[in-house]
DOFI-268882 format. One record per residue (C-alpha): residue in three letters; chain; x, y, z. Coordinates in steps of 0.2 Angstrom, whole numbers, plus 2048, in hexadecimal, padded with zeros to 3 digits. Layout:
("Ala","A",(X,Y,Z)) ...
This chain:
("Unk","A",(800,800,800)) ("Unk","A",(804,812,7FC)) ("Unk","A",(809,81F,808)) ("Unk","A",(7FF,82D,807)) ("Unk","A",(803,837,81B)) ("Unk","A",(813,832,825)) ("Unk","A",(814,83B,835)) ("Unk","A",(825,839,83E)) ("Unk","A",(827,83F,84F)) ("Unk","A",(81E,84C,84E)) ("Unk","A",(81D,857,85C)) ("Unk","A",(812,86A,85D)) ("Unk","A",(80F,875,86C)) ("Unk","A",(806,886,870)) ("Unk","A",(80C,893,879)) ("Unk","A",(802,898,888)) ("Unk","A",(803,8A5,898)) ("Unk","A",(808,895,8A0)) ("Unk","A",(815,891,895)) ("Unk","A",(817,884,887)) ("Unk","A",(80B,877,884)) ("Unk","A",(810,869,87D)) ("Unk","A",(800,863,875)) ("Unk","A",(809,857,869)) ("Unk","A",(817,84D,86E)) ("Unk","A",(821,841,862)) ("Unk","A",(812,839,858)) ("Unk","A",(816,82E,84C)) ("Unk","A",(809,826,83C)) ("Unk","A",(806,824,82C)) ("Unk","A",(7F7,822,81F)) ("Unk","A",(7F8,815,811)) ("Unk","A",(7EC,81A,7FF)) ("Unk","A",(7DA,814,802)) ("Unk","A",(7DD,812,816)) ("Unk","A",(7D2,819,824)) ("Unk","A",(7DB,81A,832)) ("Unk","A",(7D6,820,842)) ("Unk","A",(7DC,82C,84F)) ("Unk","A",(7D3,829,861)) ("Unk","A",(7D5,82E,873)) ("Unk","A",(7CC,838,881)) ("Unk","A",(7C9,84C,87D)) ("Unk","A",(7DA,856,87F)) ("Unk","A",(7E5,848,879)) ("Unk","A",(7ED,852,869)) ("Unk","A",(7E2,849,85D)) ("Unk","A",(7DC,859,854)) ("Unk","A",(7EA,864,858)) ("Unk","A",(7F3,854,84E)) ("Unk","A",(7E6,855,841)) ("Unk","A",(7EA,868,83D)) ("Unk","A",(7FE,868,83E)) ("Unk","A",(7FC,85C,82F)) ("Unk","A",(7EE,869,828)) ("Unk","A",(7FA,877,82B)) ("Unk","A",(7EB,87E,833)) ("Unk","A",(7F4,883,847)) ("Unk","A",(7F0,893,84C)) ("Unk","A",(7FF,89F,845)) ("Unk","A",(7FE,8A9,855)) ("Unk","A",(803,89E,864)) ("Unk","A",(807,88C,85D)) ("Unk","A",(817,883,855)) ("Unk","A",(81E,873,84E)) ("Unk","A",(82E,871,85A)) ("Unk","A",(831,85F,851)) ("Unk","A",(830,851,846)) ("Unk","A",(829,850,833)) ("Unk","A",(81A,84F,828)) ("Unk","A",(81A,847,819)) ("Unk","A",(80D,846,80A)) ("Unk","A",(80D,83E,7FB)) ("Unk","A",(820,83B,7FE)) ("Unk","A",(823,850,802)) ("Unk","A",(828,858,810)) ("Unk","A",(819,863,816)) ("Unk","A",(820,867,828)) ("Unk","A",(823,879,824)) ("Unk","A",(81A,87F,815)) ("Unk","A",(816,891,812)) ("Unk","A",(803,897,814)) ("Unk","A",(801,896,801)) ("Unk","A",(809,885,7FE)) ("Unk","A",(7FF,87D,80B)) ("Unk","A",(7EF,887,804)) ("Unk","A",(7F6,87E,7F3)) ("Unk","A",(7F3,86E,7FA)) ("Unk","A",(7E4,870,804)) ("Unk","A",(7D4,86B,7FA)) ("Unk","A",(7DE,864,7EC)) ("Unk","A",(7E6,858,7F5)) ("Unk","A",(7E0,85A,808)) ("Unk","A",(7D1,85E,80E)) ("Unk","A",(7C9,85D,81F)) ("Unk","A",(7B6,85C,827)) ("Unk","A",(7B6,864,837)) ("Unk","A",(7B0,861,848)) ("Unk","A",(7A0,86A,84A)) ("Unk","A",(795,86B,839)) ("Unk","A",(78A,878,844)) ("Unk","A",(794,885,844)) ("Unk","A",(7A0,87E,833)) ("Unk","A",(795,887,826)) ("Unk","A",(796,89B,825)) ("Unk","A",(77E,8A0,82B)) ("Unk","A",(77D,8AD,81E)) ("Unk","A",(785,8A5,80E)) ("Unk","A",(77C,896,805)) ("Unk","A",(781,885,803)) ("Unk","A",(783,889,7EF)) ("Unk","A",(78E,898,7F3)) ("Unk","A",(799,88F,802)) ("Unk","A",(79B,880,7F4)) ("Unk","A",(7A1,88A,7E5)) ("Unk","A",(7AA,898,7EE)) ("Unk","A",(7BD,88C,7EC)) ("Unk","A",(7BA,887,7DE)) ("Unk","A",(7C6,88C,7D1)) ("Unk","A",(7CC,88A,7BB)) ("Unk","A",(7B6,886,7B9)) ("Unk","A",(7A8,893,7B3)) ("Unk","A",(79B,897,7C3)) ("Unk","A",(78F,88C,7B9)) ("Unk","A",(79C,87C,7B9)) ("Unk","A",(7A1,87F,7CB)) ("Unk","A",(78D,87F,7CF)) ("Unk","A",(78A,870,7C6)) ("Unk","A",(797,868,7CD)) ("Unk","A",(792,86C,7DE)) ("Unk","A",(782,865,7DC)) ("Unk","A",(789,855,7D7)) ("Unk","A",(794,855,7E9)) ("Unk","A",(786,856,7F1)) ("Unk","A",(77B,84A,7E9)) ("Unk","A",(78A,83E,7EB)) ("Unk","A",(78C,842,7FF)) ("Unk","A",(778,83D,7FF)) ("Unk","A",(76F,84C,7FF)) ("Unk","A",(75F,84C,7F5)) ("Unk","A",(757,85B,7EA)) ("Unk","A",(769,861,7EA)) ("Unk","A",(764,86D,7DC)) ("Unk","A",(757,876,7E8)) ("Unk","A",(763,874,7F8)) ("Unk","A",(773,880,7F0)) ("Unk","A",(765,88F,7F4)) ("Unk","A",(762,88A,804)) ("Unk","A",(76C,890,814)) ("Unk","A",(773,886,822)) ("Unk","A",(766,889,82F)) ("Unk","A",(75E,87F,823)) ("Unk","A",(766,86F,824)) ("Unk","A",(767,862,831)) ("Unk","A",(777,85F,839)) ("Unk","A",(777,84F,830)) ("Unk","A",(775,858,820)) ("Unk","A",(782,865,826)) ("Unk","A",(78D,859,828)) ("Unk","A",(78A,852,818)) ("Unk","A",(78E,865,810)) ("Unk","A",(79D,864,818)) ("Unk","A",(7A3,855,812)) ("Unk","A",(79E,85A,800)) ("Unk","A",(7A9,869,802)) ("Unk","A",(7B7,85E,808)) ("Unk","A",(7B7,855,7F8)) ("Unk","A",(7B6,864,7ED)) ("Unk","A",(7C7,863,7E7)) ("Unk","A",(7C7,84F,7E6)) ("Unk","A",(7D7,84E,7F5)) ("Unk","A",(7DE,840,7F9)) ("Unk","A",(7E0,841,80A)) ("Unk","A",(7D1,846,814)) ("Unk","A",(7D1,848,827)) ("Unk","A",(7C1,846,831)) ("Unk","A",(7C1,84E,840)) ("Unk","A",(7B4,849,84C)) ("Unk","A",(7A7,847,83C)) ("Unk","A",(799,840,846)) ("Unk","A",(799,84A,856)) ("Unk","A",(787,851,85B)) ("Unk","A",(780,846,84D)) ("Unk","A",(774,839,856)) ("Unk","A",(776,826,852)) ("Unk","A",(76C,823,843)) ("Unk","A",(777,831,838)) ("Unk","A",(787,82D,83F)) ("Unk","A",(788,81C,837)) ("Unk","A",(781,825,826)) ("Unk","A",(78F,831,828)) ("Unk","A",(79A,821,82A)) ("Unk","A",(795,818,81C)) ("Unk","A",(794,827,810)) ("Unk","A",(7A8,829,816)) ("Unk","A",(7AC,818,810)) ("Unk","A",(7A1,819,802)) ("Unk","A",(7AF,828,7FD)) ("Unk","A",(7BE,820,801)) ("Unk","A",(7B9,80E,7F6)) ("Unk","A",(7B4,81C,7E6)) ("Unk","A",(7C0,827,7E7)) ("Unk","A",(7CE,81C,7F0)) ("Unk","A",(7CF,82B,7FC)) ("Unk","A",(7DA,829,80C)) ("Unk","A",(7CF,82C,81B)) ("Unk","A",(7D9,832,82D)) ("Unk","A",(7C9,82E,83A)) ("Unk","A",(7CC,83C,84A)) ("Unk","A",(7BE,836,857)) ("Unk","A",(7BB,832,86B)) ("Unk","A",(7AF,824,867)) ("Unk","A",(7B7,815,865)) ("Unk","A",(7A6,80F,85D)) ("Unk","A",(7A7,81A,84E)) ("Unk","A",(7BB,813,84B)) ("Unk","A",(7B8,802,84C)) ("Unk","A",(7A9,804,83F)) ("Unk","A",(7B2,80C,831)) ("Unk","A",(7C7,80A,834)) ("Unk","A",(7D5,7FE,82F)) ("Unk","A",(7E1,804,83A)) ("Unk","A",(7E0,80E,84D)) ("Unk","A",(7ED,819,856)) ("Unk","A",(7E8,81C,866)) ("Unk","A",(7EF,82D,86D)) ("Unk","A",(7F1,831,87E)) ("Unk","A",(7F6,842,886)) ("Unk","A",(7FF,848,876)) ("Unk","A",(806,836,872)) ("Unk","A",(801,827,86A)) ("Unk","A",(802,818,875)) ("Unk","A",(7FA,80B,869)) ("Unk","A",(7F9,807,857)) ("Unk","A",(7F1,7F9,84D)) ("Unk","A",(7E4,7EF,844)) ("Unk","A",(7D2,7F2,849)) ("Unk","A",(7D3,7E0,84E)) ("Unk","A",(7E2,7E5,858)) ("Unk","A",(7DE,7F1,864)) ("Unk","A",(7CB,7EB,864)) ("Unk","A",(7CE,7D9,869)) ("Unk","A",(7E1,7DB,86F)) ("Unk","A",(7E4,7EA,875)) ("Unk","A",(7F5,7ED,880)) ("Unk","A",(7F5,7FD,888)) ("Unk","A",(7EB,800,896)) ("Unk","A",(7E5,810,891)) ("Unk","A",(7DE,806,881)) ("Unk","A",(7D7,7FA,88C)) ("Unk","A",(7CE,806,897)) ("Unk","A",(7C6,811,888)) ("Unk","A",(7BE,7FE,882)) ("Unk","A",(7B9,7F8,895)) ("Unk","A",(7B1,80A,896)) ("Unk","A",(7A4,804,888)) ("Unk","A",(794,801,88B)) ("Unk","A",(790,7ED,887)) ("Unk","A",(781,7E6,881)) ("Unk","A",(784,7D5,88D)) ("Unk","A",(787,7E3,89C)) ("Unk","A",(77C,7E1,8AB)) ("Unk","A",(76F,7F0,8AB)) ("Unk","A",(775,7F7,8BD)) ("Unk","A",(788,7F4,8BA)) ("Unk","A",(792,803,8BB)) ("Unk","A",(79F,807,8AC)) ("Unk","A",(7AF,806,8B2)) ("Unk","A",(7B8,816,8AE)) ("Unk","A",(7CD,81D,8AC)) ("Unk","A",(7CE,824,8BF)) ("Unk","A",(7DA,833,8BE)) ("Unk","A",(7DC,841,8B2)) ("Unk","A",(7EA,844,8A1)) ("Unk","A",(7FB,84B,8A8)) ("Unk","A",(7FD,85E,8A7)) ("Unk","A",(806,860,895)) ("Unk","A",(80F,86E,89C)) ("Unk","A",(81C,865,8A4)) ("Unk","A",(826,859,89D)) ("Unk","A",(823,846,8A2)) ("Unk","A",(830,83C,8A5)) ("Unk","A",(828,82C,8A6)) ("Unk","A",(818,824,89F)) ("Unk","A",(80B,832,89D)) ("Unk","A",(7FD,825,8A3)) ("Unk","A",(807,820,8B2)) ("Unk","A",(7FB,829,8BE)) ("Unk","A",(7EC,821,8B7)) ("Unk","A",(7F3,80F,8B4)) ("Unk","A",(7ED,801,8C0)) ("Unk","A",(7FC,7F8,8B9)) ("Unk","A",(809,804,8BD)) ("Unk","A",(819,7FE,8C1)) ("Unk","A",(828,80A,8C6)) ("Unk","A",(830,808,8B6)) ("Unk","A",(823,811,8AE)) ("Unk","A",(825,820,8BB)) ("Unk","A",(838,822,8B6)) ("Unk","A",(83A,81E,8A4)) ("Unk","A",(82D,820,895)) ("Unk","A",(828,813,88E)) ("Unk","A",(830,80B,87C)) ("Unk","A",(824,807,86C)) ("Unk","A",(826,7F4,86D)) ("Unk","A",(81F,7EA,85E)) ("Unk","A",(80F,7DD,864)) ("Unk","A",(80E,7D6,852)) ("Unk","A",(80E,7DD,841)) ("Unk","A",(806,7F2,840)) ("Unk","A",(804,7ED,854)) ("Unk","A",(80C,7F9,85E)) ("Unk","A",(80D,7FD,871)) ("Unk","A",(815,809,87C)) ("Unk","A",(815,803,88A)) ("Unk","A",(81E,7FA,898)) ("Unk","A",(814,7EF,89E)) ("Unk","A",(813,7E2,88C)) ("Unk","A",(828,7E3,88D)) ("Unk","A",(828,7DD,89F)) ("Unk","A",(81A,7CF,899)) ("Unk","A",(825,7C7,88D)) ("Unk","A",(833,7C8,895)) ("Unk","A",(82F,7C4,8A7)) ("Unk","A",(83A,7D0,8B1)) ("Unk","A",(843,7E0,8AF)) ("Unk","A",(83E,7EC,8A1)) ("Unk","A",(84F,7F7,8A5)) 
């Protein structure tokens, strides 16, 4: 399979009253051509601060990339310009934001937010084209609906917009960022399927940012799970579903409601709260949460040991597993 994203060490941090925040801290992933692949962990973890380094969208004002490399399509895009990086976005790039409430601009209509990037075509082509989008993401009358205004649309149907606009430029990579938040059940799993619907027709690469675990497994070949700015475990869907080996993945699954749960069982929850990324952390940054911990995992951080093939872990307690004693 084809590279499409390598992300190596990457590392991005914002400057605060506080000091430095180090939001990102040496992530590492890539994205083959066709794959979804799926970034998940509790809010504040660095997935969409992750998601927007690779964008180029950071806030100019108070954040910086202090490490590491981003690579697309086999070029170095740590560093672009703002109008090399506006090149790529759209063409080759595109992203559907968090929230499609607030996404679309009240007083412009969907026809006019659709066309208004659109570039080299006559108004009429980039209108006709824009009604084919959005028949294609599922929206009916689409002729009609470029005339109407977002306060007119569902949030499923906004959501939909959004994604029609994402695909505008026919990018090869899109990032999804949360694409079925404040959707309820039924229209989450039409926005799923419509997303892999687009990545079999178009052979589109697909990098999945979510907290619900359900909405992964569903749609992803491939999981990194991020924790407090790192990514403690990668692998199959099958991997960290049915064999997960960090403890943090283990307790974002147990933390799932189960259909074969007692009704007056308590969920078990991740005691504790993520370390303050304002200091640096010596050890393993789920040490304080870790009903496993062991005192190497307070002194040293823990190295990416390989499970089995694309199955990764950073953790201590797997390398103490296998080889029954000292780690270090």
């Amino acid at each position: 399979m084809n590279e499409i994203l390598s992300v190596k060490d990457l590392s991005v941090g914002f400057h605060t009253y506080r000091g430095d925040i180090k939001a990102v801290r040496g992530v590492d992933f890539s994205v083959g051509e066709g794959e979804i692949v799926g970034i998940v962990g509790e809010s504040g973890c660095g997935k969409s601060v992750t998601a927007h380094a690779v964008m180029g969208l950071l806030p100019k004002e108070n954040s910086f990339i202090s490490g590491g490399t981003i690579s697309f399509m086999g070029k170095n895009i740590t560093h672009l310009s703002d109008n090399e990086m506006t090149a790529l976005r759209g063409s080759s790039m595109a992203m559907i934001f968090q929230d499609p409430m607030t996404s679309l601009n009240p007083v412009l209509t969907i026809g006019q937010q659709m066309t208004e990037g659109i570039t080299g075509v006559s108004k009429g082509d980039a209108w006709k084209e824009a009604i084919a989008l959005l028949e294609r993401v599922g929206i009916s009358n689409a002729k009609e609906r470029m005339k109407a205004y977002p306060h007119q649309f569902s949030g499923g149907m906004r959501q939909r917009v959004m994604i029609a606009m994402a695909l505008m430029g026919k990018p090869k990579l899109l990032f999804a960022d949360e694409p079925t938040t404040a959707l309820d059940v039924t229209i989450q799993a039409q926005i799923l399927e419509l997303l892999a619907v687009l990545r079999r027709d178009m052979r589109m690469s697909i990098v999945l940012v979510s907290h619900d675990l359900g909405v992964i497994a569903r749609i992803c070949d491939r999981v990194n799970v991020m924790y407090a700015g790192k990514i403690v475990e990668t692998g199959s869907v099958g991997d960290i579903f049915h064999k997960p080996q960090h403890p943090y993945t283990k307790g974002l699954l147990n933390s799932l409601p189960r259909m074969d749960m007692a009704g007056d069982k308590e969920l078990p929850v991740i005691n504790g709260q993520p370390p303050d990324l304002l200091y640096d952390i010596q050890g393993c940054s789920f040490v304080s949460r870790c009903p496993y911990a062991m005192k190497v995992c307070d002194e040293h951080c823990p190295k990416s040991h390989i499970i089995s093939d694309n199955h990764t872990v950073e953790c201590w307690l797997p390398i103490k597993t296998e080889q029954g004693g000292d780690v270090v």
